[in-house]
C-alpha positions as a Markdown table, in Angstrom:
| # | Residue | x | y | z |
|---|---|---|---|---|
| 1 | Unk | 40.3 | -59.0 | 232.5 |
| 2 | Unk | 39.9 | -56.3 | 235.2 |
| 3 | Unk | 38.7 | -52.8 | 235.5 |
| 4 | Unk | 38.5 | -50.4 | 237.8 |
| 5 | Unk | 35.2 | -48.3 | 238.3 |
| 6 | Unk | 35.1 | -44.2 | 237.8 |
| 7 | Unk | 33.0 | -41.8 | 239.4 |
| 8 | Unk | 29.6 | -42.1 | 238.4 |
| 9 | Unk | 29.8 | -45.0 | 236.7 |
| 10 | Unk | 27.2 | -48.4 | 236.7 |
| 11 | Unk | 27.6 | -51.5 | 235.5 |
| 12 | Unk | 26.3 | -50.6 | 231.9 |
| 13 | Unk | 28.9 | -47.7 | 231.9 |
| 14 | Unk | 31.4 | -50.6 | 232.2 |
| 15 | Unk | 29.5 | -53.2 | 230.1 |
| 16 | Unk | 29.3 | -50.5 | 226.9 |
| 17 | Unk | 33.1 | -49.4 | 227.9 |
| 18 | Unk | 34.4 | -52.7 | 227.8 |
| 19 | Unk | 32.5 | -55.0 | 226.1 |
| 20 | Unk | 30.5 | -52.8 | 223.7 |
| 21 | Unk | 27.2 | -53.2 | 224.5 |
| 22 | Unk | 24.9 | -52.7 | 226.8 |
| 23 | Unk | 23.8 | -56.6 | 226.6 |
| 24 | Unk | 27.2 | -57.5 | 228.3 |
| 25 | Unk | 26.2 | -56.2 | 231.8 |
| 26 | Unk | 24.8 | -59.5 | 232.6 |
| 27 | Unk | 27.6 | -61.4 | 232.4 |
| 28 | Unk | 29.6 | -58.7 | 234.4 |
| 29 | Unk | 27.2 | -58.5 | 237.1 |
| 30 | Unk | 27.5 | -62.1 | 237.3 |
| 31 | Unk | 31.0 | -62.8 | 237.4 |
| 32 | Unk | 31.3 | -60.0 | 240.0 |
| 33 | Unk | 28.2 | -60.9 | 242.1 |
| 34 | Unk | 26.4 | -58.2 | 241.7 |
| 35 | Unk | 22.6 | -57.3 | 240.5 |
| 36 | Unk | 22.5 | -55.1 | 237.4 |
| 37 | Unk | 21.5 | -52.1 | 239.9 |
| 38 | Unk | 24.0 | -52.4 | 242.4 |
| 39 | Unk | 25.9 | -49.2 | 242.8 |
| 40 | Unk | 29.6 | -49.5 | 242.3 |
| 41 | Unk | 32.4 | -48.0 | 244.2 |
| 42 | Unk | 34.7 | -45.4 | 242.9 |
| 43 | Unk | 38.0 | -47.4 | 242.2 |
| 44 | Unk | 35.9 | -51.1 | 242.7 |
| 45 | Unk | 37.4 | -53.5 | 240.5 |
| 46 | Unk | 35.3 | -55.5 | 238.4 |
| 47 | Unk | 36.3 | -58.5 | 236.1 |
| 48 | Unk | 35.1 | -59.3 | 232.8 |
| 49 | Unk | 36.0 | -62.4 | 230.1 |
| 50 | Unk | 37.1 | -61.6 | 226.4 |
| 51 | Unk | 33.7 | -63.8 | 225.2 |
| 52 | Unk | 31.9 | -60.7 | 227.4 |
| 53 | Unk | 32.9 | -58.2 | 224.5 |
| 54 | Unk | 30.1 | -58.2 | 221.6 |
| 55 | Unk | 31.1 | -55.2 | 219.8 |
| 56 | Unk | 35.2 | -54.4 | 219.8 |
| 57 | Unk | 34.6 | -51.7 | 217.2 |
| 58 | Unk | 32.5 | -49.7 | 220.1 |
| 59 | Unk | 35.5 | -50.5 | 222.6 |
| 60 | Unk | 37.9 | -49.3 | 220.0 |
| 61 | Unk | 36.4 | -46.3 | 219.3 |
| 62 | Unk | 35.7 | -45.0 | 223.0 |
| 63 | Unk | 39.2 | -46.1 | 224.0 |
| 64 | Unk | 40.4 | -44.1 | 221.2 |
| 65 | Unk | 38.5 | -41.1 | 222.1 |
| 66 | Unk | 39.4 | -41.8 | 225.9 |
| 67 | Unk | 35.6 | -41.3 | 226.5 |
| 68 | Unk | 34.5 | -43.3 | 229.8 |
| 69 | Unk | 30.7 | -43.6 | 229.9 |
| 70 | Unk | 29.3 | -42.4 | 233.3 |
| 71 | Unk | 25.5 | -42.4 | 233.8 |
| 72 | Unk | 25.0 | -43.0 | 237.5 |
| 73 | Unk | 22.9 | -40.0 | 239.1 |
| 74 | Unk | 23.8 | -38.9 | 242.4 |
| 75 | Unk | 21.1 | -37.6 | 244.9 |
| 76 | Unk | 22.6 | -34.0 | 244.2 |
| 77 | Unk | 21.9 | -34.9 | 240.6 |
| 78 | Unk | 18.1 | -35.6 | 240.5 |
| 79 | Unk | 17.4 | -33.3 | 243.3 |
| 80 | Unk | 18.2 | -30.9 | 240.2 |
| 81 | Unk | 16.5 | -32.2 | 238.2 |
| 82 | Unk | 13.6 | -31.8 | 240.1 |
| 83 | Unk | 11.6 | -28.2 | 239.2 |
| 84 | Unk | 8.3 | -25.9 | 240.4 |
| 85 | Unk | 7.1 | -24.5 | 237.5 |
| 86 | Unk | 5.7 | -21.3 | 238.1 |
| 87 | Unk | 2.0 | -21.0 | 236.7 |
| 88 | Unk | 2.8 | -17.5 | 235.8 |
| 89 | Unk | 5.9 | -17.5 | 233.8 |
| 90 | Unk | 5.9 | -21.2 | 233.5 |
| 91 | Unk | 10.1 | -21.0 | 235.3 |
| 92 | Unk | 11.2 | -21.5 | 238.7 |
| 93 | Unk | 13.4 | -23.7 | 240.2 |
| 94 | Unk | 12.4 | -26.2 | 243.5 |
| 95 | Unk | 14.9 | -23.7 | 245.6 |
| 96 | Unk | 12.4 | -20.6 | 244.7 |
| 97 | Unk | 9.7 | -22.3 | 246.8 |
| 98 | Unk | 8.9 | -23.5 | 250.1 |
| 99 | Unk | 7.5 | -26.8 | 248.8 |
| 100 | Unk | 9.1 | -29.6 | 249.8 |
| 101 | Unk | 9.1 | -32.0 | 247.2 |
| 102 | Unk | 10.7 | -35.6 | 247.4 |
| 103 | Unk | 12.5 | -37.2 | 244.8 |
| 104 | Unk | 11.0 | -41.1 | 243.8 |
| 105 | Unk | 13.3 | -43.6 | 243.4 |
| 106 | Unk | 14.2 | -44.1 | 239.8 |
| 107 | Unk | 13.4 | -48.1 | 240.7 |
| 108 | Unk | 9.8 | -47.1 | 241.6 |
| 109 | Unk | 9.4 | -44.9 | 238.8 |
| 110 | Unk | 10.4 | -48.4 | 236.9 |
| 111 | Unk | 8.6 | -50.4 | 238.5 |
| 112 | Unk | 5.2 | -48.2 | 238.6 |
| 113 | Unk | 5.4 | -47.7 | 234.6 |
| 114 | Unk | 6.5 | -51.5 | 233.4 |
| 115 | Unk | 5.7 | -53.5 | 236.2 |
| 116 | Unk | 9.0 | -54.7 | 236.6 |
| 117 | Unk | 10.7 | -55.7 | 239.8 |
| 118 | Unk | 14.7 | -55.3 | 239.8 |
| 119 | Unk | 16.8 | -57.4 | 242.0 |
């Protein structure tokens, strides 16, 4: 079975979409020679196996609702997410300031916390 990847998405968007579970991206980084923290490519087809779906009644129900799981941040994304907080007021945004703050790598975050090294 194929599929074909949307913006934002990574392989556990794919491996909940279509196999309904999170579990499954193993097997679909496998058969598609990839390490579960590759990024994909919008419109990058990806093949899975019917014995890759654990849970058809979470396929069902997000094909029924045409929802399409995308969790992939972008650099835009987390640079967003990134804030100066004002000891004043306790607001302010990381554009209000003239400090330049750069983002970490969600992978060192990771690896920092659990001591876990990803492929």
């Amino acid at each position: 079975m194929k599929i074909e990847v949307k913006n934002r998405q990574c392989l556990v968007d794919i491996a909940l979409q279509e196999c309904g579970s999170v579990e499954a991206v193993f097997a679909i980084a496998e058969r598609n020679g990839l390490a579960i923290t590759d990024d994909l490519a919008v419109g990058q087809i990806l093949t899975f196996e019917p014995s890759d779906i654990e849970d058809k009644r979470v396929v069902a129900a997000l094909a029924a609702g045409r929802v399409s799981p995308v969790g992939a941040a972008d650099e835009k994304m987390l640079r967003a997410l990134l804030v100066a907080i004002d000891p004043e007021d306790g607001s302010g945004l990381l554009e209000d300031t003239t400090d330049t703050v750069e983002p970490t790598p969600l992978t060192s975050i990771f690896t920092e916390e659990f001591d876990i090294t990803f492929a």
